[in-house]
N, C-alpha and C positions, 0 to 999 in steps of 0.2 A: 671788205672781202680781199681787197687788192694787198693791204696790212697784214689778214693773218695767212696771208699765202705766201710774204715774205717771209714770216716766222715758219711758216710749216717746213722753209726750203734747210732750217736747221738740223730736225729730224730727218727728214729726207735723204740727205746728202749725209748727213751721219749713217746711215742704215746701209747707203752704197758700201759705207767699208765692210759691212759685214753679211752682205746677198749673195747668191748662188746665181746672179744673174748675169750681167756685163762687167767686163773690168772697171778698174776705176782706179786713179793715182795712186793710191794707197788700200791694201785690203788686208783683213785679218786672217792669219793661219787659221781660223774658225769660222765658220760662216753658225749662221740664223735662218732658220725656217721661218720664224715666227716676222722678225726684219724683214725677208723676203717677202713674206707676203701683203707686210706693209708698204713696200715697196709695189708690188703687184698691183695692188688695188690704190694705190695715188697717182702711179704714174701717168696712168691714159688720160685721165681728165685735167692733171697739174699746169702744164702748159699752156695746153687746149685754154684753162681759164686765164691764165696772164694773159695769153692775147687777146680773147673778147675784154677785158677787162680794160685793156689798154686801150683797144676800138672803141668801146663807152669813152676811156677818159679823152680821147682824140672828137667825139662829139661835144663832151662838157667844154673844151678848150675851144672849138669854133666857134662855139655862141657867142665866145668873148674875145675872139682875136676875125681880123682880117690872113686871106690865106698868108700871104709875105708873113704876117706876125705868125702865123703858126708855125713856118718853115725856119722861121728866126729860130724860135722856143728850140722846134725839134733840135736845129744843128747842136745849140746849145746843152740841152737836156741830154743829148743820145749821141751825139758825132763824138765830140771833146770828150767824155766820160768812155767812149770807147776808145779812142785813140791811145788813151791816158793808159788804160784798165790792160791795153794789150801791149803796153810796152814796159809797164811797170807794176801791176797789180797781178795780170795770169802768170807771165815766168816762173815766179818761184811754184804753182803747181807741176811745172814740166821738171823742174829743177829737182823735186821731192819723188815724183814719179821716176826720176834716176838712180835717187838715192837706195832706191828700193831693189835695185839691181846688184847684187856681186860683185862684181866686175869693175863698177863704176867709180872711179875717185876723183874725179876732175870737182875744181872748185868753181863757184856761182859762177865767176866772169869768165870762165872758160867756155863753162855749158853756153853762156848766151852768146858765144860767138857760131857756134853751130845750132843753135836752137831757132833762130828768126832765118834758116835759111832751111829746115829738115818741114817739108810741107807732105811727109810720108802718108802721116794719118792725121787727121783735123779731129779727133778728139783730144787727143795727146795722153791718152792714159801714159803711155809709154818715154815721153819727153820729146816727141816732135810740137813742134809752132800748133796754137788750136788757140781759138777764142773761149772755150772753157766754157765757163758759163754766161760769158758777153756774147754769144751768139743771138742770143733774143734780143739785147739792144742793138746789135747789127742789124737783124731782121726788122726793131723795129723801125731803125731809120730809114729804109730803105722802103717799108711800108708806106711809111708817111711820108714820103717823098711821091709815089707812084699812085697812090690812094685818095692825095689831093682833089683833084681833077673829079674823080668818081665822087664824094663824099659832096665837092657844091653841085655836079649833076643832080646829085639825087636829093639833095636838099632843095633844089628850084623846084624839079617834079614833085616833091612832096608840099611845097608851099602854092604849089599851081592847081588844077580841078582835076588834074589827071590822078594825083596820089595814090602812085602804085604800091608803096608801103604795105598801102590796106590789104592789099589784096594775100599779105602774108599774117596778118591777125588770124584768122584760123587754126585752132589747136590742131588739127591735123597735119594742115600745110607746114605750121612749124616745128613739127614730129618731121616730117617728111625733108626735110634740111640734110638730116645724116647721109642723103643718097648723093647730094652734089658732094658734099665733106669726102665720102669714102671715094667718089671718082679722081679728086685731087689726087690721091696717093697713088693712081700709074704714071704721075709724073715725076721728072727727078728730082732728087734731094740732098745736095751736098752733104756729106758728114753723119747723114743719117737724119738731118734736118727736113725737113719739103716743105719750101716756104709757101710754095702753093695752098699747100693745106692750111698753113697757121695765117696766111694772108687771105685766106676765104673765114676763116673764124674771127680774125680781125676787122673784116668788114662787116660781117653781120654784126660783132661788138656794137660798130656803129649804128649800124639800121634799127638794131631791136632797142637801141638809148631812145632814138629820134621819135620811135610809134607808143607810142603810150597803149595803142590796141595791142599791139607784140608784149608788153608786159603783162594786162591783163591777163592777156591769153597765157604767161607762164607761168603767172597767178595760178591759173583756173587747173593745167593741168602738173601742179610741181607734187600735189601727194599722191596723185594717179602713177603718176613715174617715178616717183620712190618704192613704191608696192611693187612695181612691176621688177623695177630695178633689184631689189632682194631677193625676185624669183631669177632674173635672168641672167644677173654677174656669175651665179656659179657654172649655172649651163653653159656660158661664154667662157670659161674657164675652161672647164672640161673637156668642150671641144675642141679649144682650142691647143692644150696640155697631149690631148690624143692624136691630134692633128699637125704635130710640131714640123712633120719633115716633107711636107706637101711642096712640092714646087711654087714658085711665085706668082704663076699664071694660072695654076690649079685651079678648077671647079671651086674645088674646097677651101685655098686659101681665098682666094676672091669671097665665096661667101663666107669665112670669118672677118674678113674687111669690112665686109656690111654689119656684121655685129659685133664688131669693135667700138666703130664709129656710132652706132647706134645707141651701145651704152658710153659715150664719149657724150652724145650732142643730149641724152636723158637726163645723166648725171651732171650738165652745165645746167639745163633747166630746172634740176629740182635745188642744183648751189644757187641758183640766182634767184630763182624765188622764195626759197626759203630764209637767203640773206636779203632781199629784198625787206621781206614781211618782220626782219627779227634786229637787221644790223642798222638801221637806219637812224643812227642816234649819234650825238654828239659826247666826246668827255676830253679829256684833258691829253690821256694816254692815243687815240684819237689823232688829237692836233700834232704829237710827238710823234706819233708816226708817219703822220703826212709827209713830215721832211724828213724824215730818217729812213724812209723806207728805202729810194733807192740809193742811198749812198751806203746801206748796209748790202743788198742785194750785190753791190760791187764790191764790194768788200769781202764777205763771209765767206767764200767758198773757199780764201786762200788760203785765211786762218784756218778755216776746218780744215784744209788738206795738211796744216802744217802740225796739230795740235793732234789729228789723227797717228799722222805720221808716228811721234813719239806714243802716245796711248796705247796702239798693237802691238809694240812692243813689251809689256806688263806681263805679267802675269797673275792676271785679274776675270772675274768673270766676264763674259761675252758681254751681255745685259749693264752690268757697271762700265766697262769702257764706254758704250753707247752712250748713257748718260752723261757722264764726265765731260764728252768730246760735244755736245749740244750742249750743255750747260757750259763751260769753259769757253766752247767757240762761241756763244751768244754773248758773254759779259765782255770778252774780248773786243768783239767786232764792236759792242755799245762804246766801250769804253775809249778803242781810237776812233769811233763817230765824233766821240764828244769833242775828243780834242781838235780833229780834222774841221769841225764844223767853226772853229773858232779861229782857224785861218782862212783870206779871203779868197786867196790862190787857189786851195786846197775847195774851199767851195765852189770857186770856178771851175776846176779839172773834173768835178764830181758831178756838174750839173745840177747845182745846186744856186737859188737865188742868192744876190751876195746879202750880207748882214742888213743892210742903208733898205732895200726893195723888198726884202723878207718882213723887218719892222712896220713895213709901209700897208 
């Protein structure tokens, strides 16, 4: 799952160029309906699942590290690979998001002299400083840092007679999830981020890895909540599409927050059961992506901004540049993998094990 969520972030991020929704580095004179709604319907749950996803992989990881070894892993995995990503991998997104401007003719080493210091807006569509799309290894470091502590608590309770876990095997109880989910979201959230939120789906990542009951039970209800889900994403649309200029405190927005997050925590259970029940297999392409995935995840978003950049300019159909720009940005990003992977430095800054302990 964790793999074809890395692949899906190619379309994804291609489609920004050309949605009717938020800015983005680079956009095309043309927009998409049809993108748009592709966009629409990936975005709420997208995230949402990298992080349970990571909270499972932070349970697989403990069974086989002491805490120190696991805080080791993380600095290494997630610190260094950010550090890196934001000093030399996002730039040229701000850099392109200039380019896009009129106005603007200042060359790369000019930009970055005012670029590490303009902290306007933290997405950076526009060319101020923004972590891009390393905000989720930011967040996740900082998770696994703070999350420590909680993850051997509830690990001792769950190996002791108390085993509060159980007490959330109940297909109900874990329907009823989406109400703490949606109370995060009156807290703040830098950038448009609310770590709050992705750091309460991060933990349960973990909880529902540990309870073998918690899976059952999303066994038991993953086709009930796909049915339901067919009936209720349009409703949740609609309201939501009519309801666009409600205040934030609104009756009304409030209760779209609840059924946001409702088909947020539905549509995690029916991907995870259903990948449960289908993806749980071994192959070759598999093992290749186990180590490629996140050294692509750092990588790809730059090349697509850069690969965009030149393709909106054609004059080609909407639908063909789309294409072009994920298919071109995917061979690309493989293609410096390949090479990146076969430097040892380069596997160090990427978080990546080195060649000698990878073999091993």
């Amino acid at each position: 799952m964790r793999n074809l969520g890395i692949l899906l972030l190619f379309p994804f991020h291609a489609a920004r160029v050309f949605d009717y929704w938020d800015p983005f580095y680079v956009k095309n004179t043309g927009a998409s309906w049809v993108l748009s709604l592709f966009i629409a319907v990936t975005a709420y749950w997208f995230m949402p699942l990298l992080f349970y996803l990571a909270g499972a992989s932070s349970w697989y990881a403990l069974k086989k590290r002491t805490g120190a070894q696991y805080l080791k892993e993380r600095f290494h995995r997630l610190f260094i690979p950010l550090i890196f990503g934001l000093i030399i991998i996002v730039p040229p997104q701000g850099y392109i998001a200039k380019l896009t401007e009129k106005e603007f003719n200042s060359n790369y080493l000019e930009f970055l002299k005012s670029y590490f210091m303009d902290f306007s807006d933290l997405t950076g569509y526009f060319g101020s400083f923004t972590p891009a799309h390393l905000w989720f290894i930011l967040y996740l470091f900082v998770f696994s840092l703070v999350s420590l502590p909680l993850f051997k608590l509830i690990e001792k309770l769950q190996s002791s007679s108390l085993k509060i876990i159980d007490y959330l095997n109940s297909p109900l109880v874990l329907v009823m999830l989406f109400i703490p989910l949606t109370l995060t979201e009156a807290l703040p959230g830098p950038g448009g981020q609310n770590p709050f939120y992705y750091i309460l789906i991060f933990i349960l990542g973990y909880i529902m890895s540990l309870s073998e009951g918690m899976q059952k039970a999303i066994g038991k209800l993953k086709f009930k909540a796909l049915i339901f889900l067919i009936v209720y994403i349009p409703i949740w649309f609609s309201v939501m599409i009519n309801n666009s200029n409600t205040g934030t405190w609104s009756l009304t927005a409030i209760g779209i927050a609840f059924m946001k997050n409702l088909a947020v925590w539905l549509t995690l259970i029916v991907i995870l059961g259903y990948g449960r029940k289908h993806l749980s297999k071994k192959s070759k392409i598999i093992s290749y992506m186990n180590e490629a995935a996140f050294p692509v995840y750092i990588l790809h978003q730059t090349i697509l901004v850069i690969v965009s950049f030149y393709m909106v300019r054609l004059s080609i159909a909407i639908y063909l540049k789309f294409i072009i720009i994920v298919v071109l940005s995917f061979i690309i990003t493989i293609l410096l993998y390949e090479v990146l992977k076969r430097i040892e430095m380069a596997r160090w800054l990427l978080g990546m094990k080195s060649n000698s302990d990878y073999r091993k």
